[in-house]
C-alpha positions as CSV (number, residue, x, y, z in Angstrom):
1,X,111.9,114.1,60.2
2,X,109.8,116.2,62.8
3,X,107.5,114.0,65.4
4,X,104.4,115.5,63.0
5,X,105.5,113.7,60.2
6,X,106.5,110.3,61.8
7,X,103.0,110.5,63.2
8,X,101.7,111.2,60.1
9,X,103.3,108.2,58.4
10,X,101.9,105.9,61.0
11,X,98.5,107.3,60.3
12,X,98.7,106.3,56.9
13,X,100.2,103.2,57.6
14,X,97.5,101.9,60.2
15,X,94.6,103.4,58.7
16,X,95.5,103.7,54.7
17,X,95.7,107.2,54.3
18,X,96.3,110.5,56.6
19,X,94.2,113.7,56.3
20,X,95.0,116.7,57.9
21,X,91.6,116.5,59.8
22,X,92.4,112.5,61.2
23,X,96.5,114.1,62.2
24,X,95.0,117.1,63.8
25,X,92.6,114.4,65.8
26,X,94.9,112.2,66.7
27,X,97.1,115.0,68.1
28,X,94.4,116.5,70.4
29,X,93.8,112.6,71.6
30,X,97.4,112.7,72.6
31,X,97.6,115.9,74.3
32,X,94.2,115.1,76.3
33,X,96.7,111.6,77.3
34,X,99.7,113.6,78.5
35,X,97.3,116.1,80.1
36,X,95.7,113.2,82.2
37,X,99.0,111.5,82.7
38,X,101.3,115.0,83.3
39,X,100.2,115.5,87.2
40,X,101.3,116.0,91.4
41,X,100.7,112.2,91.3
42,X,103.4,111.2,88.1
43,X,106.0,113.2,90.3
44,X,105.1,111.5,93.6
45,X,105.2,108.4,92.1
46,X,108.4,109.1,90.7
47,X,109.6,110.0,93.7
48,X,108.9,106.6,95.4
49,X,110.0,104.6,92.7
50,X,113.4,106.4,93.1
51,X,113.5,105.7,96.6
52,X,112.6,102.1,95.6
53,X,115.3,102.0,93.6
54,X,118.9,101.8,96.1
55,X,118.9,98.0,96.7
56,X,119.5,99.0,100.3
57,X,116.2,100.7,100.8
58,X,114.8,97.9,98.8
59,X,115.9,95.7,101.4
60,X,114.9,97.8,104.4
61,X,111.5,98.6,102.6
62,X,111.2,94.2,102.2
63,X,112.3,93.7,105.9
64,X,109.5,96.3,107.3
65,X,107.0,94.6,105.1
66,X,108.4,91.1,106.2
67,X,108.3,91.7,109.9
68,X,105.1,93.4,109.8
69,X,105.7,95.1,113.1
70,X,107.7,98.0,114.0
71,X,111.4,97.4,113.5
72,X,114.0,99.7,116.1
73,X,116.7,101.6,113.7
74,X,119.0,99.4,115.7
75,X,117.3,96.4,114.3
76,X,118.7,96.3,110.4
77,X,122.6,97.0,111.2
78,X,123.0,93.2,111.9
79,X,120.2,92.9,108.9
80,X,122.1,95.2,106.0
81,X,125.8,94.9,105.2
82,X,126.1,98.8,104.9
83,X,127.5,101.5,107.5
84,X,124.7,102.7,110.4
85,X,124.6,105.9,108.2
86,X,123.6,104.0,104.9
87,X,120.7,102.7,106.9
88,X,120.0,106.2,108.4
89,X,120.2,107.8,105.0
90,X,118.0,104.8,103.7
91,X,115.3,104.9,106.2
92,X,115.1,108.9,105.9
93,X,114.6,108.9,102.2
94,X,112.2,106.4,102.5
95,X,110.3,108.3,105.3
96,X,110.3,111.1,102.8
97,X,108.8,109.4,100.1
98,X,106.0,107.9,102.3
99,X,107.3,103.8,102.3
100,X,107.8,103.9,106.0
101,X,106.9,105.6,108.8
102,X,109.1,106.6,112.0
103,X,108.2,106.9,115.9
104,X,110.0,108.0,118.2
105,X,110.1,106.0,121.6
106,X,112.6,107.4,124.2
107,X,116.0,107.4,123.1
108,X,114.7,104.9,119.8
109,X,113.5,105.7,116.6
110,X,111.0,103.2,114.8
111,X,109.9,102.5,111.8
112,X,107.2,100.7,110.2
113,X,106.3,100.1,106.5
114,X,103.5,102.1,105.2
115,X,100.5,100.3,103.4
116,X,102.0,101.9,99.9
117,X,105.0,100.6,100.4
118,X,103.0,97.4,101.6
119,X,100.6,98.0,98.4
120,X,103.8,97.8,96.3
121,X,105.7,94.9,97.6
122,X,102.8,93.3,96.9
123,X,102.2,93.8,93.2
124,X,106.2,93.2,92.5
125,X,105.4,89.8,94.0
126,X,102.6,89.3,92.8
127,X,104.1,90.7,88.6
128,X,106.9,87.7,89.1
129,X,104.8,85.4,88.0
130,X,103.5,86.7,84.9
């Protein structure tokens, strides 16, 4: 059975009886939805969900967030229960997709959650208790 027809049975389902005119309606409402919903943002939000989704740059992303303050790279080895490159790969991703932010300061590198990341950690605690 093609998508057309399923959606065609749910027409006549829901509203008792499916013309061409009310399928060809319905289908140019859906395309307008993907249009608005198909954009640069749906990728980059994507993109930082991914990075969201390792536990370890979960937990580096929570600690910035937490500390609310710069944090040295140094900071999260005795933090995180993974290898110094974990956290290096971790904290570069997430500088990628925009959760943290990194400073150099002499021989250090430091990072600091972003107010997305901060924006997101946020309404995760804030879903838990609905």
């Amino acid at each position: 059975m093609s998508s057309t027809e399923r959606l065609s049975r749910y027409l006549d389902d829901e509203c008792g009886g499916c013309t061409d005119e009310a399928l060809s309606q319905r289908l140019a409402e859906l395309d307008e939805l993907v249009a608005t919903v198909e954009t640069a943002e749906l990728t980059s939000d994507v993109d930082v969900l991914s990075a969201l989704g390792n536990e370890t740059r979960y937990r580096v992303v929570r600690i910035l967030h937490t500390a609310g303050e710069e944090l040295c790279v140094c900071e999260f080895a005795p933090l995180i229960d993974v290898s110094d490159s974990a956290i290096s790969h971790a904290l570069s991703r997430l500088t990628d997709a925009g959760l943290v932010t990194r400073r150099k300061d002499g021989k250090w590198r430091k990072y600091r959650a972003t107010p997305r990341a901060s924006a997101l950690l946020v309404a995760l605690d804030g879903s838990r208790s609905l």
